[in-house]
GUVO-443786 format. One line per field, with one value per residue (C-alpha): z, x, y; residue in one letter. Coordinates in pm, 1 decimal, always signed. Layout:
BEGIN
Z: Z, ...
X: X, ...
Y: Y, ...
aa: a, ...
END
This chain:
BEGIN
Z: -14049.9, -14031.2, -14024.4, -13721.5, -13535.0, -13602.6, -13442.4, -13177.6, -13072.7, -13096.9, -12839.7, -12605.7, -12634.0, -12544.8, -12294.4, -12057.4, -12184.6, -12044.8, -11713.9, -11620.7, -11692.3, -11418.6, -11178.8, -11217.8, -11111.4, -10822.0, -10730.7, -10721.2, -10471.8, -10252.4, -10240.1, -10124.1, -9877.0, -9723.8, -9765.6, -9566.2, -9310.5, -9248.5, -9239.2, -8898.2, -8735.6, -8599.3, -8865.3, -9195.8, -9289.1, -9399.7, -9213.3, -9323.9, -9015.0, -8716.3, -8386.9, -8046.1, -7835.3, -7459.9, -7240.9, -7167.0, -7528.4, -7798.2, -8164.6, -8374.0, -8697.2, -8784.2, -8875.4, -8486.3, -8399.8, -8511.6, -8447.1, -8065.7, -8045.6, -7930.1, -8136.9, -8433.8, -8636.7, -8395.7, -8531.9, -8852.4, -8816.6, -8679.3, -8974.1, -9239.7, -9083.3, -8817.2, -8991.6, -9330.9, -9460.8, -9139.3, -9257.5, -9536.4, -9794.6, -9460.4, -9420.8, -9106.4, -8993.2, -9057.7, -8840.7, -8532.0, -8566.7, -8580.8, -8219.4, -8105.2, -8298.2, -8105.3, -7771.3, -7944.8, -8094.8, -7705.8, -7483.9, -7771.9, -8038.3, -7793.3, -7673.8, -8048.5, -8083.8, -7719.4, -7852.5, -8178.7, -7999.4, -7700.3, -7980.2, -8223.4, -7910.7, -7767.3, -8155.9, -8126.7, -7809.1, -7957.4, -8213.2, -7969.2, -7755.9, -8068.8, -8237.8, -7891.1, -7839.2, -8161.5, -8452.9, -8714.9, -8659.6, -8866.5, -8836.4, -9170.9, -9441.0, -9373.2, -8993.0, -9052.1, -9175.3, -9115.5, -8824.2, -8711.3, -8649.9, -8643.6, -8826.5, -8678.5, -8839.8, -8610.4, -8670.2, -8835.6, -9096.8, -8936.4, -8967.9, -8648.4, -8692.6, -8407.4, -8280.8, -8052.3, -7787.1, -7502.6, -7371.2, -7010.0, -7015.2, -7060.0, -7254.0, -7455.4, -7549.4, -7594.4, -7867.0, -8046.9, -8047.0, -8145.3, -8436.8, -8601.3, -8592.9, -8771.7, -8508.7, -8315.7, -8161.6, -7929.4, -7739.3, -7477.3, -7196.5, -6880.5, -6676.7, -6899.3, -6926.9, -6546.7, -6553.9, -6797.0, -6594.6, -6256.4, -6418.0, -6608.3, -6893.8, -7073.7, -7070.6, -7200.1, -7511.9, -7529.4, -7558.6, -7853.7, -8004.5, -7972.7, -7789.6, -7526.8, -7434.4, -7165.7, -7420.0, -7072.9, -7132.6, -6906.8, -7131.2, -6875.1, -6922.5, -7263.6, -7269.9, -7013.3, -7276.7, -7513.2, -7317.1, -7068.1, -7396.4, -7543.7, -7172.3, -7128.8, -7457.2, -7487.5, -7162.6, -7199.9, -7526.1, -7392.4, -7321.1, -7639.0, -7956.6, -8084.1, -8260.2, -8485.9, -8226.4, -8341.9, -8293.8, -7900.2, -7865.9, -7962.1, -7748.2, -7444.0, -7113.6, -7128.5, -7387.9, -7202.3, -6829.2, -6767.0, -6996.5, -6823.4, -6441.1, -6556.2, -6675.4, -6357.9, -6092.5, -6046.4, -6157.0, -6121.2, -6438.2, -6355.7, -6271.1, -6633.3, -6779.0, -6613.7, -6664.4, -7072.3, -7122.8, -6893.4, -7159.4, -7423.9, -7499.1, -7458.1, -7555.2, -7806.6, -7951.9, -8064.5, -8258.2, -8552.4, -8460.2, -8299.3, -8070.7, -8252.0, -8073.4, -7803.4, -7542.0, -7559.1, -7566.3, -7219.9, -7067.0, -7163.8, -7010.9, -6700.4, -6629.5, -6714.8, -6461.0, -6301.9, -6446.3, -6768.1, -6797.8, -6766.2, -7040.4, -7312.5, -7278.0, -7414.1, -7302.7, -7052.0, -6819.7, -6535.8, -6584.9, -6476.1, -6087.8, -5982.9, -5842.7, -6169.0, -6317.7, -6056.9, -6112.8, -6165.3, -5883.1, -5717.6, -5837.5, -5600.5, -5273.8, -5386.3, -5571.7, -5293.7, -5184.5, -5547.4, -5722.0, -5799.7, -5908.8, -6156.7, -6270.4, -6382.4, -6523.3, -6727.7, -6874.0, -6923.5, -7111.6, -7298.1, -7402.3, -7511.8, -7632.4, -8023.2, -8017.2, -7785.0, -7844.9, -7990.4, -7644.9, -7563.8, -7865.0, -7843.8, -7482.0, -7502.0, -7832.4, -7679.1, -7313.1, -7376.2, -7672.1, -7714.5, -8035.7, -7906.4, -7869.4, -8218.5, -8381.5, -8229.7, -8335.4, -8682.6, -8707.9, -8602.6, -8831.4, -9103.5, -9089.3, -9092.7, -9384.9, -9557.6, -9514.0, -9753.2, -10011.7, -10287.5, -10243.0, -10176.1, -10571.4, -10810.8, -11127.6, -10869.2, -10948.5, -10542.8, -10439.9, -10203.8, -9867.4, -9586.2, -9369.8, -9604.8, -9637.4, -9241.3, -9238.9, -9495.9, -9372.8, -8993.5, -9111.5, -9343.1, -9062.2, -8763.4, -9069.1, -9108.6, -8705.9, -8656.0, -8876.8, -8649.2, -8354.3, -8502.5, -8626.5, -8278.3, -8083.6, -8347.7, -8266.6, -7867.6, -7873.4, -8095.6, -7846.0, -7573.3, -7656.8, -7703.8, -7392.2, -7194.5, -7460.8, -7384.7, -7044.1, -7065.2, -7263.2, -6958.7, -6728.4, -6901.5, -7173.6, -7182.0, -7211.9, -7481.9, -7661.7, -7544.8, -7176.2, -7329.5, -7482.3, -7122.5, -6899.5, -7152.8, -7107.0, -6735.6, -6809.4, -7003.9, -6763.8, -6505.6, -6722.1, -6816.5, -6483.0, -6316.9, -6567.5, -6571.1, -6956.4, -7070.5, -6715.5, -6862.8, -7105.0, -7039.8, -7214.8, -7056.0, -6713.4, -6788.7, -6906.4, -6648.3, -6330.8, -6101.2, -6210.3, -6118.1, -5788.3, -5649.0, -5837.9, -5621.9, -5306.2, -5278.5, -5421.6, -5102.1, -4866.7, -5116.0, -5285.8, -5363.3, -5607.5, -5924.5, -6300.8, -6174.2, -6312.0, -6093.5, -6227.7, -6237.4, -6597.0, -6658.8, -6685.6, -6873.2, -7157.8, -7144.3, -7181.8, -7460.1, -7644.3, -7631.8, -7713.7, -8023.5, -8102.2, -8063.0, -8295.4, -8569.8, -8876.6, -8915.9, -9078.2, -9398.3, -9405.6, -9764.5, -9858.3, -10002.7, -10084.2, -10449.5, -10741.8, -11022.9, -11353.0, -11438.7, -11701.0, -11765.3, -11831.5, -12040.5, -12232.8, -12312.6, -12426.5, -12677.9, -12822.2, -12890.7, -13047.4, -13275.4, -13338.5, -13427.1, -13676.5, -13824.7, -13872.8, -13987.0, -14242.5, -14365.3, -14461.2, -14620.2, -14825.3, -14901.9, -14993.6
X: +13431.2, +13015.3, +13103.0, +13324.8, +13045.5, +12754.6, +12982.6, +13100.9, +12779.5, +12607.6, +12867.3, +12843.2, +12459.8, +12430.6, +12725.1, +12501.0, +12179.0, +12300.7, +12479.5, +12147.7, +11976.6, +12197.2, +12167.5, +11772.9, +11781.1, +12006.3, +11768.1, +11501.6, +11702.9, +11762.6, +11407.7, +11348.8, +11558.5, +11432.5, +11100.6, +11228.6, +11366.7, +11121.8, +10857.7, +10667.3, +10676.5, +10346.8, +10128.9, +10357.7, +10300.4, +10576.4, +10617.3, +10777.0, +10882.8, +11090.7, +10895.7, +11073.1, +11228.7, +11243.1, +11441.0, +11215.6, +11058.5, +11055.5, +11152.1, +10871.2, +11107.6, +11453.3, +11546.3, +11443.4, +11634.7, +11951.8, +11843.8, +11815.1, +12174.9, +12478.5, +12691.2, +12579.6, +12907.3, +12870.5, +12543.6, +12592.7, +12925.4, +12695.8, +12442.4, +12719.0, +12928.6, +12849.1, +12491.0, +12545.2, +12267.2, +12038.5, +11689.1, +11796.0, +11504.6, +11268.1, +11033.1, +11044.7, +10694.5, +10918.3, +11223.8, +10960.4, +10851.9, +11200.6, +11259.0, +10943.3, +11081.3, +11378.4, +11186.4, +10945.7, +11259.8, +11368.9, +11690.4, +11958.4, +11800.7, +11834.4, +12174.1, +12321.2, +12259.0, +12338.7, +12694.9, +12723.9, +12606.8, +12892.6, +13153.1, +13085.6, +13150.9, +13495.1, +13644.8, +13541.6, +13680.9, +14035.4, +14071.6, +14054.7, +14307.1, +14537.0, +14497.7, +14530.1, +14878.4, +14996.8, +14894.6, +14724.1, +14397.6, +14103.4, +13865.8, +13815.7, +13585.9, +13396.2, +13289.5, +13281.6, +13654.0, +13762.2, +13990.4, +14062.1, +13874.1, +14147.4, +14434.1, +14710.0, +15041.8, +15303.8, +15516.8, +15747.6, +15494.0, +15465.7, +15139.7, +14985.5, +14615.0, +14445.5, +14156.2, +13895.5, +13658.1, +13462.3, +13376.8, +13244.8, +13444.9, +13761.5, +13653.5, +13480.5, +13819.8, +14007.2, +13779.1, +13786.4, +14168.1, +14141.2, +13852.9, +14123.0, +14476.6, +14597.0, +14534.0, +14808.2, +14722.7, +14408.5, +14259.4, +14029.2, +13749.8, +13956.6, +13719.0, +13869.3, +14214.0, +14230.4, +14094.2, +14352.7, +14629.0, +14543.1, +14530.7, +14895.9, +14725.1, +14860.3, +15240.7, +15109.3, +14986.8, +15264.3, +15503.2, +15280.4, +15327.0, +14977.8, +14978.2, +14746.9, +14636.0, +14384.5, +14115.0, +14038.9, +13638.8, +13380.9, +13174.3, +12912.4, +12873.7, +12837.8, +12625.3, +12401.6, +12402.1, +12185.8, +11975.5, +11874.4, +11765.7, +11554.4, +11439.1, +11272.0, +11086.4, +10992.5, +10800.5, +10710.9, +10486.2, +10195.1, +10324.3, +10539.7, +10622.7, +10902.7, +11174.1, +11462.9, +11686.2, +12021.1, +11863.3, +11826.9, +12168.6, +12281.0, +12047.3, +12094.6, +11948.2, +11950.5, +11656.7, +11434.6, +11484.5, +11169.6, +10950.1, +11109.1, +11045.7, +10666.1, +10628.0, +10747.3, +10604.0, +10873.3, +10777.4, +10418.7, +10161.4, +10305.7, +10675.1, +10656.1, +10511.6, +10736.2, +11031.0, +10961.0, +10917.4, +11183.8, +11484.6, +11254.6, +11402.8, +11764.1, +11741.8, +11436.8, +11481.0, +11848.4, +11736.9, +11591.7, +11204.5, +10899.6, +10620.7, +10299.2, +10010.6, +9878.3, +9861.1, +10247.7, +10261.7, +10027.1, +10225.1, +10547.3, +10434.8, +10297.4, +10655.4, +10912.6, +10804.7, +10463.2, +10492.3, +10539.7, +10289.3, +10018.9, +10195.2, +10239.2, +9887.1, +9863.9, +9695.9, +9764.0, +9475.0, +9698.1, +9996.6, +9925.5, +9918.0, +9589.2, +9735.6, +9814.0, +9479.2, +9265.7, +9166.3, +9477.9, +9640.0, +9647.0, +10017.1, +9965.3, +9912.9, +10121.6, +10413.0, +10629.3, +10612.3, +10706.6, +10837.1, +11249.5, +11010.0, +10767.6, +11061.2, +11298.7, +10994.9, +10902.1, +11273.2, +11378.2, +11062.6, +11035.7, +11407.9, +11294.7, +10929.1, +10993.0, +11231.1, +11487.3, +11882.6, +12103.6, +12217.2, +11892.6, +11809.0, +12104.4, +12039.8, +11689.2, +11833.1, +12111.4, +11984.9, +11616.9, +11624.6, +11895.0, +12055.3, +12389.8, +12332.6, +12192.5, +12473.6, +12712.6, +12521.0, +12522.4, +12852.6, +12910.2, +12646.9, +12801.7, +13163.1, +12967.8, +12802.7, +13125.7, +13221.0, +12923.3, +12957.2, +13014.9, +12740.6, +12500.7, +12583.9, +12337.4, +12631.3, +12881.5, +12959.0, +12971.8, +12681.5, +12446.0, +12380.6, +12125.3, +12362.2, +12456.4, +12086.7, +12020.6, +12349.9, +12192.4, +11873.7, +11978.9, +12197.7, +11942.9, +11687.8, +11924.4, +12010.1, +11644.1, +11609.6, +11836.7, +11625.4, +11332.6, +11521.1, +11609.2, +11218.1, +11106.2, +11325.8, +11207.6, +10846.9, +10959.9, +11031.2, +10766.6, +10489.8, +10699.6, +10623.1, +10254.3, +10218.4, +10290.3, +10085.9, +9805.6, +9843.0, +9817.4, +9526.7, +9379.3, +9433.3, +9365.2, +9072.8, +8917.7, +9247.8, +9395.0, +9663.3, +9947.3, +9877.0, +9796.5, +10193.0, +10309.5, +10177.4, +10311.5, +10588.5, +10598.6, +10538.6, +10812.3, +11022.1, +10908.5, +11021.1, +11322.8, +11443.2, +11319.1, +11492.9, +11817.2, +11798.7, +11702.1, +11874.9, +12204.6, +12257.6, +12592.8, +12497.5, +12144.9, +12322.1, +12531.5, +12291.1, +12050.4, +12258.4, +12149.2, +11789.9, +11823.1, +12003.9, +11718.4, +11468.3, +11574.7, +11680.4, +11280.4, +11182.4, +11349.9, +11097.3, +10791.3, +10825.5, +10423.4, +10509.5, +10258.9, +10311.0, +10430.9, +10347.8, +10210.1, +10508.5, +10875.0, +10997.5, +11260.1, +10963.0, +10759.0, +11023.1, +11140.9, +10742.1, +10671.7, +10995.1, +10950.1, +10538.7, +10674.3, +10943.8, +10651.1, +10393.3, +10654.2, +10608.7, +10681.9, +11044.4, +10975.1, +11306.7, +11197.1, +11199.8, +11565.1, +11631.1, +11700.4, +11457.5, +11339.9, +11514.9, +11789.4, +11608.2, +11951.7, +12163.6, +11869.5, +11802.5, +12202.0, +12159.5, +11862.7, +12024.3, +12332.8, +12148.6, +11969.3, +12346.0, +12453.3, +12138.7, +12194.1, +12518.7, +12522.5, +12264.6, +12435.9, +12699.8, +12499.1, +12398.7, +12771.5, +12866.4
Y: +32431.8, +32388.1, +32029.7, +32055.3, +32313.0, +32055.1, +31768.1, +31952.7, +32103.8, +31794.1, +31629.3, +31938.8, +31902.8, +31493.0, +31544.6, +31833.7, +31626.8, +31292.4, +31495.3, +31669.7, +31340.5, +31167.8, +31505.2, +31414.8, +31090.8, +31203.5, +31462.7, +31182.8, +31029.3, +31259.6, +31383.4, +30968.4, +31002.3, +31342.7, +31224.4, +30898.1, +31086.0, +31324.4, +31027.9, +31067.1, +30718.5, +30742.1, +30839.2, +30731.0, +31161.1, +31333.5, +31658.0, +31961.1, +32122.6, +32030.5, +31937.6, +32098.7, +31843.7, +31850.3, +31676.2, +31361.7, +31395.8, +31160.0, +31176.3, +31113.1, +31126.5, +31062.2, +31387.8, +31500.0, +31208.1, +31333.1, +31697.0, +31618.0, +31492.7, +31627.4, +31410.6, +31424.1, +31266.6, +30945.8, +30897.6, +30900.2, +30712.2, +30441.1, +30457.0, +30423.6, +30169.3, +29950.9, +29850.8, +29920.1, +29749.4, +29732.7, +29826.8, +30037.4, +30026.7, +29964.1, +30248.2, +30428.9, +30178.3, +29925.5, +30075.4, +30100.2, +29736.5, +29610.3, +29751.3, +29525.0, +29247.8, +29236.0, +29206.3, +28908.3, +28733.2, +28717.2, +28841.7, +28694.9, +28905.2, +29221.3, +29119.9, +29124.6, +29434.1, +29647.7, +29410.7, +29583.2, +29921.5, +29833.6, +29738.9, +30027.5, +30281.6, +30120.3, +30140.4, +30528.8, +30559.4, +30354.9, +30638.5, +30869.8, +30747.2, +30642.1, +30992.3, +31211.2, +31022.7, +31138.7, +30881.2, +30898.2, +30630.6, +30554.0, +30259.5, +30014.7, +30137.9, +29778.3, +29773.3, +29413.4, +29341.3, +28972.6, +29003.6, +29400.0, +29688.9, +29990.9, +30092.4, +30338.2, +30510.4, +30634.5, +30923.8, +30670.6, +30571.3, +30219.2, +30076.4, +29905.8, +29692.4, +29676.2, +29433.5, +29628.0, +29439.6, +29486.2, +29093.7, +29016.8, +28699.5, +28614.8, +28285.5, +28547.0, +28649.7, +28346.0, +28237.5, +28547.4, +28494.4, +28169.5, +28266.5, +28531.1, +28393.2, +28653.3, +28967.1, +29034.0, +29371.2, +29402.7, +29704.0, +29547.1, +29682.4, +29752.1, +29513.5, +29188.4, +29343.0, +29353.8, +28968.3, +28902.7, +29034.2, +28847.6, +28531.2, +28587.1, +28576.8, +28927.7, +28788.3, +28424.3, +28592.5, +28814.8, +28518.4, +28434.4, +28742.6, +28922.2, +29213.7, +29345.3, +29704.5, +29900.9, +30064.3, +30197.9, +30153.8, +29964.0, +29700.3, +29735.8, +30117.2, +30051.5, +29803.6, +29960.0, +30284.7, +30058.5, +29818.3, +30055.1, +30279.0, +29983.4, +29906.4, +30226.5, +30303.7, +29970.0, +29968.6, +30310.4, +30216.8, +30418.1, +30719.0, +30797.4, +30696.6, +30412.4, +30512.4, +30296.6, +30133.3, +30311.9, +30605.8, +30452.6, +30400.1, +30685.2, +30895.7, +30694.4, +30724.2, +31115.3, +31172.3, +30870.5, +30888.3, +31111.0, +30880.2, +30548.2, +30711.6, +30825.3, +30441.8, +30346.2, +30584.2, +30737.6, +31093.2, +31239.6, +31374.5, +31712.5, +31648.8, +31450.1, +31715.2, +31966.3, +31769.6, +31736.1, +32085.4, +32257.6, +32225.1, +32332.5, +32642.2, +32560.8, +32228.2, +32175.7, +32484.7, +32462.8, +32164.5, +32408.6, +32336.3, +32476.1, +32335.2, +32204.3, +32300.7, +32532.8, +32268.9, +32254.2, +32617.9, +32623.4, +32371.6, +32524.8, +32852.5, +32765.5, +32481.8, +32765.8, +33000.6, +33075.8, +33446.5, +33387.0, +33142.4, +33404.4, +33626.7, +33277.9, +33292.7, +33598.9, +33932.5, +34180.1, +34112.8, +34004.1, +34146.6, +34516.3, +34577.5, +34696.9, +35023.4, +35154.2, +35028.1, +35203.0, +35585.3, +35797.2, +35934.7, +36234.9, +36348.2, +36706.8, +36545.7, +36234.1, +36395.3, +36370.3, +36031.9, +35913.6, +36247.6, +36083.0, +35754.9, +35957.2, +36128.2, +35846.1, +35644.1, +35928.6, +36031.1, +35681.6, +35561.5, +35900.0, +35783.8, +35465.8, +35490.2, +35468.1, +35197.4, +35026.3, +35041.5, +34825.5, +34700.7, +34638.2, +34466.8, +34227.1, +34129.3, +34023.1, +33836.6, +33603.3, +33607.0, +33551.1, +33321.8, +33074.3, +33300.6, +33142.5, +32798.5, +32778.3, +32996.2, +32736.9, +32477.1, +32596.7, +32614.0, +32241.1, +32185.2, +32357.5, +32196.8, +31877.4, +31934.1, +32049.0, +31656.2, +31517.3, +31846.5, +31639.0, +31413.0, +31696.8, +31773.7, +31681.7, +31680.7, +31514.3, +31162.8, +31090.0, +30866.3, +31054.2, +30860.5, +30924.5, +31065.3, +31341.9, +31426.9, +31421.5, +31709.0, +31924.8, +31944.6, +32013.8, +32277.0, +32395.4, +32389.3, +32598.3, +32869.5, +32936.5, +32886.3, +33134.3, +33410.2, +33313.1, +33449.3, +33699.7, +33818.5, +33710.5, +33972.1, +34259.5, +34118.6, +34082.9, +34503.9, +34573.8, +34403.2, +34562.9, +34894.0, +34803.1, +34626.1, +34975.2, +35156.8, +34891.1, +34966.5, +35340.9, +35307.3, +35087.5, +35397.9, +35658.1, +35547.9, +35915.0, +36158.0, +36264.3, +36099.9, +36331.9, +36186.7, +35842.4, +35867.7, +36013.5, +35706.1, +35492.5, +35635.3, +35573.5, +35186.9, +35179.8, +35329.6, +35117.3, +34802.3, +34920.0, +35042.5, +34674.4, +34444.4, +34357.3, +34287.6, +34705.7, +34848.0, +34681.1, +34919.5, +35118.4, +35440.6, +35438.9, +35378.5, +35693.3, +35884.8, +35868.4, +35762.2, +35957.3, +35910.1, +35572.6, +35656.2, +35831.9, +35567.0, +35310.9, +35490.3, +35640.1, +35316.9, +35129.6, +35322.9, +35352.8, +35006.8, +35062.3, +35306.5, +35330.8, +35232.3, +34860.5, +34523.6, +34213.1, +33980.6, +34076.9, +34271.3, +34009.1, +33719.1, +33955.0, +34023.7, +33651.0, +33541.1, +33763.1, +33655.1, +33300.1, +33385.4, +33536.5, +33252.1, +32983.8, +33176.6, +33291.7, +33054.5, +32688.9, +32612.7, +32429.9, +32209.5, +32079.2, +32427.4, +32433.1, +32118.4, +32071.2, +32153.4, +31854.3, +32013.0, +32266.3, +32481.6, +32671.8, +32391.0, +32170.9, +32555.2, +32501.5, +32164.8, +32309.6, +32570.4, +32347.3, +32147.9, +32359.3, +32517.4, +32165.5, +32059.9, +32438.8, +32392.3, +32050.0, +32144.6, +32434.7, +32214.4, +31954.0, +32226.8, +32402.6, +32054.6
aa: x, x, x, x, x, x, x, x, x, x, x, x, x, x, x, x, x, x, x, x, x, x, x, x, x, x, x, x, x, x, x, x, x, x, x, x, x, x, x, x, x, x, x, x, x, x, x, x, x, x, x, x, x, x, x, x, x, x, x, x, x, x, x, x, x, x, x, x, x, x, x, x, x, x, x, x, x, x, x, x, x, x, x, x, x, x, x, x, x, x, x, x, x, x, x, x, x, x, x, x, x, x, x, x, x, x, x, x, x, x, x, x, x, x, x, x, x, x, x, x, x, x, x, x, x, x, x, x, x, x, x, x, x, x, x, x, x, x, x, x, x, x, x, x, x, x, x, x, x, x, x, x, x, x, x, x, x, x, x, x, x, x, x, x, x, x, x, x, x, x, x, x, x, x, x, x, x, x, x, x, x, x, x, x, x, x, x, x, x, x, x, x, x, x, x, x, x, x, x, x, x, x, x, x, x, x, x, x, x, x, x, x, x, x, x, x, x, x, x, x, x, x, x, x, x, x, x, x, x, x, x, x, x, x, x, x, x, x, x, x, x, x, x, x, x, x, x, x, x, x, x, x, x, x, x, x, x, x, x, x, x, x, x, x, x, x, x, x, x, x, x, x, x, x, x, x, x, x, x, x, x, x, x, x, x, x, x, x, x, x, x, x, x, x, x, x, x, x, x, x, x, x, x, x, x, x, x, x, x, x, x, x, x, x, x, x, x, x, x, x, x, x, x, x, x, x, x, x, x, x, x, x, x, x, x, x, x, x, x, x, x, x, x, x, x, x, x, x, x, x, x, x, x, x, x, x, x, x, x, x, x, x, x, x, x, x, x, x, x, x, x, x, x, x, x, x, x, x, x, x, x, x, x, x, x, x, x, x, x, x, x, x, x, x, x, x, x, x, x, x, x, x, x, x, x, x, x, x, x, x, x, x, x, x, x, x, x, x, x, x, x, x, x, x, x, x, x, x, x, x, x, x, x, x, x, x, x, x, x, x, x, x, x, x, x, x, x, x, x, x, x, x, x, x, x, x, x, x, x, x, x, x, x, x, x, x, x, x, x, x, x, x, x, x, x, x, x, x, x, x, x, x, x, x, x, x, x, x, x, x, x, x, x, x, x, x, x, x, x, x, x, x, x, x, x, x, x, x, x, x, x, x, x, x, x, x, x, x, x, x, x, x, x, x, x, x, x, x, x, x, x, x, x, x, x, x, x, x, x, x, x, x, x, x, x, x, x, x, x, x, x, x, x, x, x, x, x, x, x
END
């Protein structure tokens, strides 16, 4: 029985001994490729954290790369398949000289690829139109297969190959018939199928037996996707970074436009700089990241709205209207120009002075900060990930690829994103509340605290009643509704009213909340990614041993 113990321990012990030695080397390779990934192309650093894209910016790594898409699966269906050996030890240095290569090697070397960029697209778009008529389509496993590019399988489990391409010419065409003999289904660009059919040409090859369809794409839209990509970052060398051609292709003219019009004097210093940073919150920040530096923060405050580039830059200085900064007013002699204002200021912010409600809360959440964007991102981002599970598995046999560490880390990165919205809306009430107590403070340096609390009050009242983010709270509204009748009704003949701010409440909440989204902390996207050894399964493999040498001497002993 000892005997049996030793032997089996000792197998159970070199089994999870040799698995966790295989789960380290995986780990090693996945920390290569996150490391590769996450290589700025610039500097050759690695950077932890996700930079905030804009609509005219640049990716300086290709993790923001892939975070700034919208497709996200047709970029890493590119990566795996249509170059699956393009540049893949290269270091991302290496990736950035290849796209200058191309321009040195002259207009062929550039042509070969906006083809392969032009060919890869029409085989998605084939797939699309098989699947959304009712088949079952899938392109090869080898993007390079010897004669077809797309297999489909009607409802009556008959299996259709078909050749995909997107020529200018019909010669173009006629050779690539002539190179593969054996194809005898095509999907072609709707520019040569059209040439095809004037010349008689579709019923000629049908007579032979190969088949002819509309793919219903342009080959020059496609084409003009790429090279007008390469175009513009190429001549736009001084002004931003290079980045790896795919990457190019698959952002296409939308990410580049404002950098290719500064190049080319089309766009001003400022309408550049305007242009970069207005998508910054809806666009850069769904991408998981945050902007480096308080330059970007100044611009960003000053392009979104003129108001809310005084509060980004922080303070309170010019925020408050001089009226209520001046010496307090004379309520007696005054009360009845403003009495139904006084009086709604003061009951609403009394209401709201040591906290905000859930409504509230909520609102400034998903209308100030893009909360939804990001959750739906997330969630993209998540059934993505599901795909590459098994590769993400250190014990899993599956080999891990790059694209399977680009979809953990940008659903990695939007989960922690997401918490940072959430913190910066508890900070965004939080700084509220002290704004107006700030304020009160202002007006009222020498009175006692009591009075300090009340004209705090009245601020808060003031920029809850004039935002359309706190006023849309239904139980406030029914609370208070006829406090905010005669609010507005006196307000309409006394607009001059005290307690106000110089810019309008909604860009003084929105200013503050993205203030506090920009200075909460850095996401580390390394930060999860898997630890070097698994001390529970190696502190298995230990004491199985020891059970097997015990056990195994025990016996030698007994015997």
């Amino acid at each position: 029985m000892l005997f049996f113990i030793g032997i089996f321990s000792t197998v159970v012990s070199v089994s999870f001994f040799a698995l966790e030695l295989k789960a380290v080397k995986k780990r090693k390779e996945i920390r290569k490729m996150v490391n590769f990934v996450l290589t700025d192309f610039s500097s050759g650093r690695i950077r932890n954290e996700s930079l905030v894209l804009g609509g005219g910016a640049v990716a300086n790594t290709i993790f923001d790369l892939y975070s700034t898409l919208d497709n996200h699966e047709q970029f890493l269906d590119v990566i795996e398949h249509r170059f699956p050996n393009e540049m893949g030890d290269a270091t991302p240095l290496e990736w950035i000289n290849k796209v200058e290569t191309l321009y040195q090697d002259g207009d062929n070397s550039v042509s070969g690829y906006v083809s392969a960029y032009a060919g890869q697209q029409a085989e998605n778009i084939t797939v699309d139109h098989l699947t959304s008529s009712g088949e079952q389509a899938s392109q090869f496993e080898s993007r390079i297969h010897e004669n077809d590019d797309v297999r489909a399988i009607d409802e009556n489990g008959i299996i259709t190959d078909y050749s995909v391409k997107s020529y200018g010419s019909i010669d173009s065409f006629n050779q690539a018939v002539t190179d593969h003999p054996e194809s005898s289904h095509y999907f072609v660009n709707h520019e040569l199928y059209a040439q095809l059919e004037e010349k008689g040409l579709l019923s000629s090859y049908l007579n032979k037996g190969i088949d002819i369809e509309d793919g219903g794409y342009l080959n020059e839209t496609l084409r003009s996707e790429a090279s007008s990509a390469l175009d513009a970052i190429h001549g736009a060398s001084d002004v931003a970074d290079h980045i790896p051609f795919l990457g190019l292709a698959m952002l296409g003219i939308k990410s580049v436009r404002n950098t290719h019009e500064y190049y080319k004097g089309k766009q001003s210093g400022n309408e550049f700089g305007i242009n970069v940073v207005s998508d910054t919150v809806r666009i850069g920040a769904s991408t998981g990241g945050a902007v480096v530096g308080a330059k970007a923060g100044a611009i960003i405050g000053t392009a979104i709205a003129p108001g809310i580039g005084t509060i980004v830059a922080g303070g309170i200085g010019g925020i408050v209207c001089s009226m209520a900064t001046g010496s307090m007013v004379n309520w007696f002699k005054e009360k009845w120009k403003w009495g139904d204002i006084l009086k709604a200021q003061y009951n609403i912010g009394s209401q709201f002075i040591n906290g905000f409600s859930q409504h509230m809360k909520s609102t400034i959440k998903h209308r100030t900060l893009p909360y939804k964007e990001v959750q739906s991102k997330l969630e993209i981002a998540q059934s993505i990930k599901d795909k590459y599970r098994k590769q993400l598995k250190p014990y899993s046999f599956k080999k891990v690829s790059h694209s399977a560490v680009l979809a953990y880390l940008h659903e990695s990165n939007l989960s922690a994103f997401l918490k940072r919205i959430n913190n910066a809306a508890e900070i965004t009430e939080r700084q509220l509340l002290d704004l107006c107590g700030q304020a009160a403070a202002r007006q009222v340096a020498n009175d006692s605290h009591k009075k300090k609390k009340e004209v705090a009050s009245r601020f808060l009242g003031e920029l809850v009643l004039t935002s359309s983010y706190l006023k849309s709270d239904f139980d406030m509204k029914r609370k208070f509704g006829n406090e905010i009748h005669m609010y507005e009704k006196q307000k309409s003949k006394n607009p001059n009213h005290p307690f106000q701010f110089s810019q309008p409440s909604d860009s003084i909440i929105e200013g503050i909340a993205i203030r506090s989204l920009f200075n909460s902390p850095l996401i580390d996207v390394k930060s999860t990614y898997y630890k070097k050894k698994n001390k529970a399964l190696l502190g298995i493999c230990i004491i199985t041993l020891l059970i097997a040498i015990a056990s195994l001497y025990l016996y030698n002993i007994s015997s």
